[in-house]
C-alpha positions as a Markdown table, in Angstrom:
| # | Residue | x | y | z |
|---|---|---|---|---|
| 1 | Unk | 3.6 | -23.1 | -88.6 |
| 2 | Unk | 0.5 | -22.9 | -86.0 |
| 3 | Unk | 0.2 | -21.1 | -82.9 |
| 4 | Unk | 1.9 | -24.4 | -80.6 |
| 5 | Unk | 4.9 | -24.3 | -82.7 |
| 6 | Unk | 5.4 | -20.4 | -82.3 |
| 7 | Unk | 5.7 | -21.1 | -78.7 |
| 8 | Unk | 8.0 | -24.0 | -78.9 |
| 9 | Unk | 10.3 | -21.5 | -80.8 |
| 10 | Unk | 10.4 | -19.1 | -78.5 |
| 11 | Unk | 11.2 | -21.9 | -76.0 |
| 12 | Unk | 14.1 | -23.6 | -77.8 |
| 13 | Unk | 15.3 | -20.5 | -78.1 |
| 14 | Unk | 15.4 | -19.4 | -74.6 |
| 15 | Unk | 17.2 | -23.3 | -73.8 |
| 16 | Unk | 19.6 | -22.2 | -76.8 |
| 17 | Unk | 20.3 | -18.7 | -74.7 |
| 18 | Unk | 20.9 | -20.1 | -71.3 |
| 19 | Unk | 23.5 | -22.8 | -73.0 |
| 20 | Unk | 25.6 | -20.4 | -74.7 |
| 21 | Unk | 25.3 | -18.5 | -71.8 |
| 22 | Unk | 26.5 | -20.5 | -70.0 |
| 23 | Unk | 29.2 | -21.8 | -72.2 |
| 24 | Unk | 30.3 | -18.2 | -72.9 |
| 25 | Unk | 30.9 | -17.5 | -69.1 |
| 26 | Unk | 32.7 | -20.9 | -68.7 |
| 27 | Unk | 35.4 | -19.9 | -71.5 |
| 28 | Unk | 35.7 | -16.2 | -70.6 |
| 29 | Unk | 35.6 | -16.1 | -66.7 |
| 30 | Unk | 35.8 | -19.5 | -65.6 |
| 31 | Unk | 38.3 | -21.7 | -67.2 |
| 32 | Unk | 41.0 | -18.3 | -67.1 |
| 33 | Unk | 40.9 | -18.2 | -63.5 |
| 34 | Unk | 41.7 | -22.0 | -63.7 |
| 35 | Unk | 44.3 | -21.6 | -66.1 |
| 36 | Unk | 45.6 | -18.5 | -63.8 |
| 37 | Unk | 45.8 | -20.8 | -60.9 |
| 38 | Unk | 43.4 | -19.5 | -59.2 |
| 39 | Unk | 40.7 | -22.1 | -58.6 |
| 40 | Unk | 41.2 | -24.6 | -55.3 |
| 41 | Unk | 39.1 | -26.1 | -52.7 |
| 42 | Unk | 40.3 | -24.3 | -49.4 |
| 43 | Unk | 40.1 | -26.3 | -46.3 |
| 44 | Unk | 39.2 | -27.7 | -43.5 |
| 45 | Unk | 35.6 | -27.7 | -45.1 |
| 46 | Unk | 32.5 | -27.0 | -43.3 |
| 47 | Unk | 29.8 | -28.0 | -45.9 |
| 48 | Unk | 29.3 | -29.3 | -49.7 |
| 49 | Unk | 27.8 | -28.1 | -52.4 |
| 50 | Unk | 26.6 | -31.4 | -54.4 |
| 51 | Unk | 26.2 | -32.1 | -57.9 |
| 52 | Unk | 24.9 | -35.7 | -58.6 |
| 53 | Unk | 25.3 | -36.2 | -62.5 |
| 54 | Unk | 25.9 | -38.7 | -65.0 |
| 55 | Unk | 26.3 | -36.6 | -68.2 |
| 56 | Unk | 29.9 | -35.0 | -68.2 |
| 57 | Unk | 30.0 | -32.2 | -70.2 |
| 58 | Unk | 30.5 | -28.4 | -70.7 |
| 59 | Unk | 27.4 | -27.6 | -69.2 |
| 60 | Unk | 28.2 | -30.0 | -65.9 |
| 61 | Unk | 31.7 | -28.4 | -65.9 |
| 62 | Unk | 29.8 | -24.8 | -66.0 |
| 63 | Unk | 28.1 | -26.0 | -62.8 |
| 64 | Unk | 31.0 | -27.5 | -61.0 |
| 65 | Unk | 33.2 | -24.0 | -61.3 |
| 66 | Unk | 30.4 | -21.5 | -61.2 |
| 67 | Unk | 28.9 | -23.1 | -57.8 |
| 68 | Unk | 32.9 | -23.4 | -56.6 |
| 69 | Unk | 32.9 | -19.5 | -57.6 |
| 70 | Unk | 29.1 | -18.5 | -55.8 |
| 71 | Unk | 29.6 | -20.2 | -52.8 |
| 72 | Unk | 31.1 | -19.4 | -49.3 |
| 73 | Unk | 35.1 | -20.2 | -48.3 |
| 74 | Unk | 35.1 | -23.6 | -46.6 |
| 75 | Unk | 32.3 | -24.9 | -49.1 |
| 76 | Unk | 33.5 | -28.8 | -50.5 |
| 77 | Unk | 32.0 | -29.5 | -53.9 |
| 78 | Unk | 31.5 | -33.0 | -54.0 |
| 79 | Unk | 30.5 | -34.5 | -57.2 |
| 80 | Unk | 27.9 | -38.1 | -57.5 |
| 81 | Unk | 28.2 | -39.8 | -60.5 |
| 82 | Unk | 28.1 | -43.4 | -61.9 |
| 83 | Unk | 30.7 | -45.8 | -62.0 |
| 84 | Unk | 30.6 | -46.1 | -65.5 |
| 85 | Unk | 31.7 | -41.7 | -66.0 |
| 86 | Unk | 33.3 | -41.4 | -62.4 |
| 87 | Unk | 36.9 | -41.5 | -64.1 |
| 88 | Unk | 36.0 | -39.8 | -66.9 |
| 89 | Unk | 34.7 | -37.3 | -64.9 |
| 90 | Unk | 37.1 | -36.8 | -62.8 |
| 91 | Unk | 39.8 | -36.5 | -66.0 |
| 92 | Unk | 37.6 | -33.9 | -67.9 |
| 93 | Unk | 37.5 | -31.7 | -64.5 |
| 94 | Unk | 41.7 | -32.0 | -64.3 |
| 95 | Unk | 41.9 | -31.1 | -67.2 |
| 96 | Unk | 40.1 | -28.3 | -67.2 |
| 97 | Unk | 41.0 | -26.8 | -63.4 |
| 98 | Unk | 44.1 | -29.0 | -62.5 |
| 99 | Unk | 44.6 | -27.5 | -59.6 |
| 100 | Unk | 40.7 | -28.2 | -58.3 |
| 101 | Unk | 40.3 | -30.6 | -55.3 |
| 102 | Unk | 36.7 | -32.1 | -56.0 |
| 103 | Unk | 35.5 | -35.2 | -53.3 |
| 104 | Unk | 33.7 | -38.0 | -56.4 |
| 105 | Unk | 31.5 | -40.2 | -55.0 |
| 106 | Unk | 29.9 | -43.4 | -57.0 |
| 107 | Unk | 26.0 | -43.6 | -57.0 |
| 108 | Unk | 26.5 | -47.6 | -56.7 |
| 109 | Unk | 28.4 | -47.3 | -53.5 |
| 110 | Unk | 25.9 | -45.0 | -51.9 |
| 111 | Unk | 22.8 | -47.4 | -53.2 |
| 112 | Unk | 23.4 | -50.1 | -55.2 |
| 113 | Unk | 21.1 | -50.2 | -58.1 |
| 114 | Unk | 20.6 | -46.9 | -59.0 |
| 115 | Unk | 20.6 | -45.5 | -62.5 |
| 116 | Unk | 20.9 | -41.5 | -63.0 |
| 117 | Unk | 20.0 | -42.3 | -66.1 |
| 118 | Unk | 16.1 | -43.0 | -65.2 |
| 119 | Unk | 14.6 | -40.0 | -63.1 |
| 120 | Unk | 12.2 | -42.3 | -60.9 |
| 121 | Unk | 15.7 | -44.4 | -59.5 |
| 122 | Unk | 17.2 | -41.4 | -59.0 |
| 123 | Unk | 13.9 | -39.5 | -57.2 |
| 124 | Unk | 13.9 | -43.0 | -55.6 |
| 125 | Unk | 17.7 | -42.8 | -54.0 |
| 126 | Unk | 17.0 | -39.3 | -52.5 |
| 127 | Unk | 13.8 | -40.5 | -50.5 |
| 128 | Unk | 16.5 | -42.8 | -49.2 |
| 129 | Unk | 18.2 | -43.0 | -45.6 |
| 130 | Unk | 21.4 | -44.7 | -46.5 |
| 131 | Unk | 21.8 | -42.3 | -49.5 |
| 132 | Unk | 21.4 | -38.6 | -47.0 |
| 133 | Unk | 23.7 | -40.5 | -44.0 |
| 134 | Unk | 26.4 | -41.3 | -46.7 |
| 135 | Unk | 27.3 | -37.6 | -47.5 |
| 136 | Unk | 30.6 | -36.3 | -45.4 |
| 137 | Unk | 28.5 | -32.9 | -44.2 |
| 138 | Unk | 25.6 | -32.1 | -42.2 |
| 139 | Unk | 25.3 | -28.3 | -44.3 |
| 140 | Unk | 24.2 | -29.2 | -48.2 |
| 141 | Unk | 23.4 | -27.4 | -50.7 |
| 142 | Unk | 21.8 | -29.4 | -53.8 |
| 143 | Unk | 22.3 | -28.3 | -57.3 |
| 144 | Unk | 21.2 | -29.0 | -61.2 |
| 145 | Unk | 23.0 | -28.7 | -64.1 |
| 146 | Unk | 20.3 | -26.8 | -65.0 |
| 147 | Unk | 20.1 | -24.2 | -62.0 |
| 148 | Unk | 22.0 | -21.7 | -61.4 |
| 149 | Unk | 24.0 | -19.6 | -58.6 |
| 150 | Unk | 24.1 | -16.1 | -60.1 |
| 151 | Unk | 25.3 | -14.3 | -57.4 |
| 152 | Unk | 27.5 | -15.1 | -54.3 |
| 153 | Unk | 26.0 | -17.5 | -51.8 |
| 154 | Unk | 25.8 | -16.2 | -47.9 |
| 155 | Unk | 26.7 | -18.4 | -45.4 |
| 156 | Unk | 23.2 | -16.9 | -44.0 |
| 157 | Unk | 21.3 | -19.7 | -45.8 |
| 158 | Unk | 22.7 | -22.7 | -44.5 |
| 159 | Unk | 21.1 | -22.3 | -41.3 |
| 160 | Unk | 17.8 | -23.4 | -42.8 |
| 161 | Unk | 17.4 | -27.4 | -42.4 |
| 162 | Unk | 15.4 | -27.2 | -46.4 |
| 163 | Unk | 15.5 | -24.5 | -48.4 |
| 164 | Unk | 14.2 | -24.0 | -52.2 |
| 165 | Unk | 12.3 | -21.4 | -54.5 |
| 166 | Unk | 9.4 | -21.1 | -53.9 |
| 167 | Unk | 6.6 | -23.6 | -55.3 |
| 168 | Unk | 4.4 | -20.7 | -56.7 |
| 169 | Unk | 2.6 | -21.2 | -59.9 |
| 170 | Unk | 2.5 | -18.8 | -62.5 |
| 171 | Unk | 2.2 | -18.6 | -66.7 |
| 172 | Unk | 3.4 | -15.8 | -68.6 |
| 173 | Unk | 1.6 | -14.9 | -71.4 |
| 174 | Unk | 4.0 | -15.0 | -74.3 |
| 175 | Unk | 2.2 | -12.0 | -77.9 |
| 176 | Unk | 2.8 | -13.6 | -81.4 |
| 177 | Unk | 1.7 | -11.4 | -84.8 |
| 178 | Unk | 0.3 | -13.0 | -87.8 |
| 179 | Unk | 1.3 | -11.8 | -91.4 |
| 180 | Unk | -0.6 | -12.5 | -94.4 |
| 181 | Unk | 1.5 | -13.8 | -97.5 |
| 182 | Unk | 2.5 | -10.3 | -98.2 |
| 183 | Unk | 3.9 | -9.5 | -95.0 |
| 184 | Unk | 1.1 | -7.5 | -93.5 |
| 185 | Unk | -0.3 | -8.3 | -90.0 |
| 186 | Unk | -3.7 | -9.0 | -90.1 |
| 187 | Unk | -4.1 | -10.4 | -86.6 |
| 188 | Unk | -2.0 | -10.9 | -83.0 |
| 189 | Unk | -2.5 | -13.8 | -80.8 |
| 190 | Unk | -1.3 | -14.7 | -77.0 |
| 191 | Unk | -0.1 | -17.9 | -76.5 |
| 192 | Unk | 0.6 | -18.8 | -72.7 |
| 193 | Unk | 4.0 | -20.3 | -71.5 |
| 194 | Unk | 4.0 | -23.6 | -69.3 |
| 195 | Unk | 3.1 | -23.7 | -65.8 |
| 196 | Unk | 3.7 | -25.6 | -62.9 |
| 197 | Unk | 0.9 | -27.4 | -61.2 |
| 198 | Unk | -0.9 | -25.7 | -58.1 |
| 199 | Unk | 1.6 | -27.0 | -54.8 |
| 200 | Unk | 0.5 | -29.6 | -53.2 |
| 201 | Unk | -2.1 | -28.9 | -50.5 |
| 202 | Unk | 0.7 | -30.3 | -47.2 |
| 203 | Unk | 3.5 | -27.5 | -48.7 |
| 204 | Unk | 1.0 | -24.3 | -47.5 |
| 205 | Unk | 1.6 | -21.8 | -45.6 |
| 206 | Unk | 5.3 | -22.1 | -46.5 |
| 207 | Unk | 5.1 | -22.7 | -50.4 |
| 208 | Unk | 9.0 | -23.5 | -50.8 |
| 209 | Unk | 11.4 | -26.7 | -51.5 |
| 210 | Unk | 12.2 | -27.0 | -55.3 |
| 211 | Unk | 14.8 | -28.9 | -54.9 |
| 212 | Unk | 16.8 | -27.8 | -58.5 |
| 213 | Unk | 18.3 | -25.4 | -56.1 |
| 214 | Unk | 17.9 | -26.3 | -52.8 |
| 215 | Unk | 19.9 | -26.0 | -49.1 |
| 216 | Unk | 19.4 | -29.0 | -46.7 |
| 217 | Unk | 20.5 | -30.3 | -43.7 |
| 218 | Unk | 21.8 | -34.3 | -43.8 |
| 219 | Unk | 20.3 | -35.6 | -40.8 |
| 220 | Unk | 17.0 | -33.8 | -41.4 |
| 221 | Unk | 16.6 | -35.1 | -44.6 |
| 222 | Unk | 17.4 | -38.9 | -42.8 |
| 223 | Unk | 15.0 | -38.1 | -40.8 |
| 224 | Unk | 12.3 | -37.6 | -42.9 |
| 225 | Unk | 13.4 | -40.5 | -44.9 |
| 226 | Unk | 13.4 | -43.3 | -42.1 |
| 227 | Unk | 10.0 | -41.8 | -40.9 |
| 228 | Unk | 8.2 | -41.7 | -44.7 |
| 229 | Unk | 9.9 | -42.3 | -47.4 |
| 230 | Unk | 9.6 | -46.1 | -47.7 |
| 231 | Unk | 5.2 | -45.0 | -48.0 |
| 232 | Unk | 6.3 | -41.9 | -50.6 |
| 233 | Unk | 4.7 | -43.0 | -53.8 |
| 234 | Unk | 7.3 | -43.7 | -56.7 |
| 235 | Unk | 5.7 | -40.6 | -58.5 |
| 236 | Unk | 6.2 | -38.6 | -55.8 |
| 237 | Unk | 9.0 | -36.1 | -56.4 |
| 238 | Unk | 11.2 | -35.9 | -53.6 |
| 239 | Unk | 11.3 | -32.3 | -53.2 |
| 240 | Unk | 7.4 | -32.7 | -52.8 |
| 241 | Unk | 8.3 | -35.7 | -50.3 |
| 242 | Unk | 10.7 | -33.3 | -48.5 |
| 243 | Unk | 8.2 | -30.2 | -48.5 |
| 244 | Unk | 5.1 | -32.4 | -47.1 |
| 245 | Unk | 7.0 | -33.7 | -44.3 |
| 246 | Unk | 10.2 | -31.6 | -43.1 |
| 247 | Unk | 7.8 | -29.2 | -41.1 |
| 248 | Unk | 6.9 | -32.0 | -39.1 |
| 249 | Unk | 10.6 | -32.6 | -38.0 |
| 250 | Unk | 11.6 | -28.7 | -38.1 |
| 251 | Unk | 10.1 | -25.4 | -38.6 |
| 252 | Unk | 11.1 | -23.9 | -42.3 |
| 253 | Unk | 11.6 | -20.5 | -42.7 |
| 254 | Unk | 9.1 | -17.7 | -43.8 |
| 255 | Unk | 8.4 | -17.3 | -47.7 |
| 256 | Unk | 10.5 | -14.4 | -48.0 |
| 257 | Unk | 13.4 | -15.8 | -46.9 |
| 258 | Unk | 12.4 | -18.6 | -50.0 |
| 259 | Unk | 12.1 | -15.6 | -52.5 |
| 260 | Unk | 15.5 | -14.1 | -51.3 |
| 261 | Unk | 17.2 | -17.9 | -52.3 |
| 262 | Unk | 16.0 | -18.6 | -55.4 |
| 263 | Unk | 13.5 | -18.3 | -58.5 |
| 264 | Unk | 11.7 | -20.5 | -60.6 |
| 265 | Unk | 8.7 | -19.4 | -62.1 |
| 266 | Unk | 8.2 | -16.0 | -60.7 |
| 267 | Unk | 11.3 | -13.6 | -61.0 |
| 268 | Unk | 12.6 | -11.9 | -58.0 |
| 269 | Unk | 16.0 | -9.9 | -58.9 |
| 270 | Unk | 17.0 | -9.8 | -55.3 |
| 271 | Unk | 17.2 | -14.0 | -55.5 |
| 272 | Unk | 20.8 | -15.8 | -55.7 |
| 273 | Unk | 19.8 | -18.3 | -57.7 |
| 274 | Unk | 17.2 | -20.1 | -59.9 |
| 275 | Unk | 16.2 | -23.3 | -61.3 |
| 276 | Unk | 15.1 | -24.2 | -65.3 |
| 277 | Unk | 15.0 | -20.4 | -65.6 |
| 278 | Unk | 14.9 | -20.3 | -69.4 |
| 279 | Unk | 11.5 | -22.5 | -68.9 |
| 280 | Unk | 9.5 | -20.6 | -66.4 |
| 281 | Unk | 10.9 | -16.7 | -66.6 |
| 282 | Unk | 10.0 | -14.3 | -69.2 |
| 283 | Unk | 12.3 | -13.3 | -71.9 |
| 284 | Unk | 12.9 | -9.5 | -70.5 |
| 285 | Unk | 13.4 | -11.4 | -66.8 |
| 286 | Unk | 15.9 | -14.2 | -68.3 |
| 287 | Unk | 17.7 | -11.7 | -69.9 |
| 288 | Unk | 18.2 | -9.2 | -67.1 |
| 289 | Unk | 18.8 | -12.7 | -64.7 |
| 290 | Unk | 21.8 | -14.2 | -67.2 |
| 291 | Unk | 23.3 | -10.1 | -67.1 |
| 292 | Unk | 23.0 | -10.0 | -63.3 |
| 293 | Unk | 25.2 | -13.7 | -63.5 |
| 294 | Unk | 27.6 | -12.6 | -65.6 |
| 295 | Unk | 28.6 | -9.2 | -63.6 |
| 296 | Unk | 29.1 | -11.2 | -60.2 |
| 297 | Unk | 31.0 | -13.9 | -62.0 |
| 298 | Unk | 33.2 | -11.3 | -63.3 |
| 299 | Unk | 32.9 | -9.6 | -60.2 |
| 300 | Unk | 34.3 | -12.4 | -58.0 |
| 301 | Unk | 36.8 | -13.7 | -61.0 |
| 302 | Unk | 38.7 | -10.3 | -60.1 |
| 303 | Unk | 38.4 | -10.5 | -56.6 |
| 304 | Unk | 39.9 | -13.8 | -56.7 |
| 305 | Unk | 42.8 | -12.1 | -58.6 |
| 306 | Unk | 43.3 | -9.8 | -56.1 |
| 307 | Unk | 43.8 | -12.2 | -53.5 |
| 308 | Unk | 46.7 | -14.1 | -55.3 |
């Protein structure tokens, strides 16, 4: 095994520890509150939280409930998916949380021709008018299957028109031993973890927007859409797209307010959320994040029970 492949290791097994994870909060807090009753979509509704997803599974189920559980009262999730999983996902969430009122939308309604399957139709569809002027609220918040809301959501955040962790690039360096055939260490190397690029020159001063985990506003993000997106180049990530050219429509809010959101690649333990945080975060930080999860999601499990 060479030095590249110790890395990869310790990388799988960070992916491996944010699944189970994830799995283990879905079968110990989430699905019992379900079971108990105890998960419904209160109305009238004064925003969405939306998941656009084709692969229907434990992990997108973790991220239905968990963002349900995080968010604010009067929060819709509303769930995008392909015509080809739209009744099986819809099913596999009864299932689960009978008593859950989700709003499914179909990807080919909203723009015909998209495939979530590809990443460049889907970056495509999202530096798209018709697709941002389609959704039933003007107060979004965008989420992955592989971000996360570990604590509760404030309502405070939704005032910002685009909000995502910060675009700050960072690479933790990762200490590896070497053992002779015997079992003795004869040397220690350093292997250094993957990094995002520097951000792109037109997202200074405000260095924010990943959109993993991200808050927008609809007609904002129309906005910016009808005015540039038809000259965004296809490789053009559309949080990128969104970051270059929302200041020019709105002013974003300070860094700080970025940092108290969300995390990517460097760890704040004040931040809600994160996004791909078994990539970017050190093992002690991605340990101490998935423990700070798990006590608010217990946390707001028994305040749910409360209620009933």
């Amino acid at each position: 095994m060479n030095d590249i492949d110790e890395l990869k290791l310790i990388l799988e097994h960070r992916e491996h520890q944010w699944l189970q994870h994830c799995k283990f909060v879905l079968e110990k807090i989430l699905l019992p509150i379900c079971h108990e009753g105890l998960a419904f979509s209160q109305k009238p509704s004064e925003r969405a939280a939306v998941l656009i997803e084709n692969r229907i599974d434990h992990q997108w189920l973790f991220t239905v409930l968990n963002t349900w559980l995080m968010c604010p009262q009067g929060t819709e999730i509303l769930l995008i998916t392909d015509r080809a999983n739209l009744s099986k996902a819809s099913t596999y969430l009864h299932q689960h949380a009978p008593d859950f009122e989700a709003h499914f939308l179909c990807v080919e309604d909203l723009l015909p021709g998209t495939n979530l399957s590809n990443y460049s139709s889907f970056n495509r569809m999202l530096k798209t008018t018709a697709f941002w002027s389609a959704l039933p609220h003007e107060e979004l918040l965008i989420i992955q299957t592989d971000a996360l809301l570990a604590k509760p959501l404030e309502p405070f955040f939704f005032q910002f028109c685009y909000l995502g962790a910060p675009f700050l690039p960072r690479q933790h360096s990762e200490y590896f031993e070497k053992r002779d055939k015997s079992g003795h260490i004869n040397r220690f190397f350093k292997i250094e973890t993957p990094i995002h690029n520097s951000p792109h020159p037109d997202t200074y001063p405000h260095l924010h927007g990943n959109g993993g985990l991200s808050i927008r506003h609809r007609t904002v993000m129309a906005q910016a859409c009808k005015k540039w997106g038809e000259n965004s180049p296809e490789i053009e990530a559309e949080d990128v797209f969104f970051s270059r050219y929302v200041p020019q429509l709105k002013p974003l809010p300070p860094l700080e307010i970025a940092q108290a959101f969300a995390t990517e690649t460097t760890y704040n333990p004040m931040a809600v959320g994160s996004h791909a945080c078994w990539k970017f975060l050190h093992s002690r930080d991605l340990a101490d994040h998935l423990s700070q999860h798990l006590r608010s999601a217990s946390s707001m499990a028994n305040a749910l029970r409360q209620e009933s």
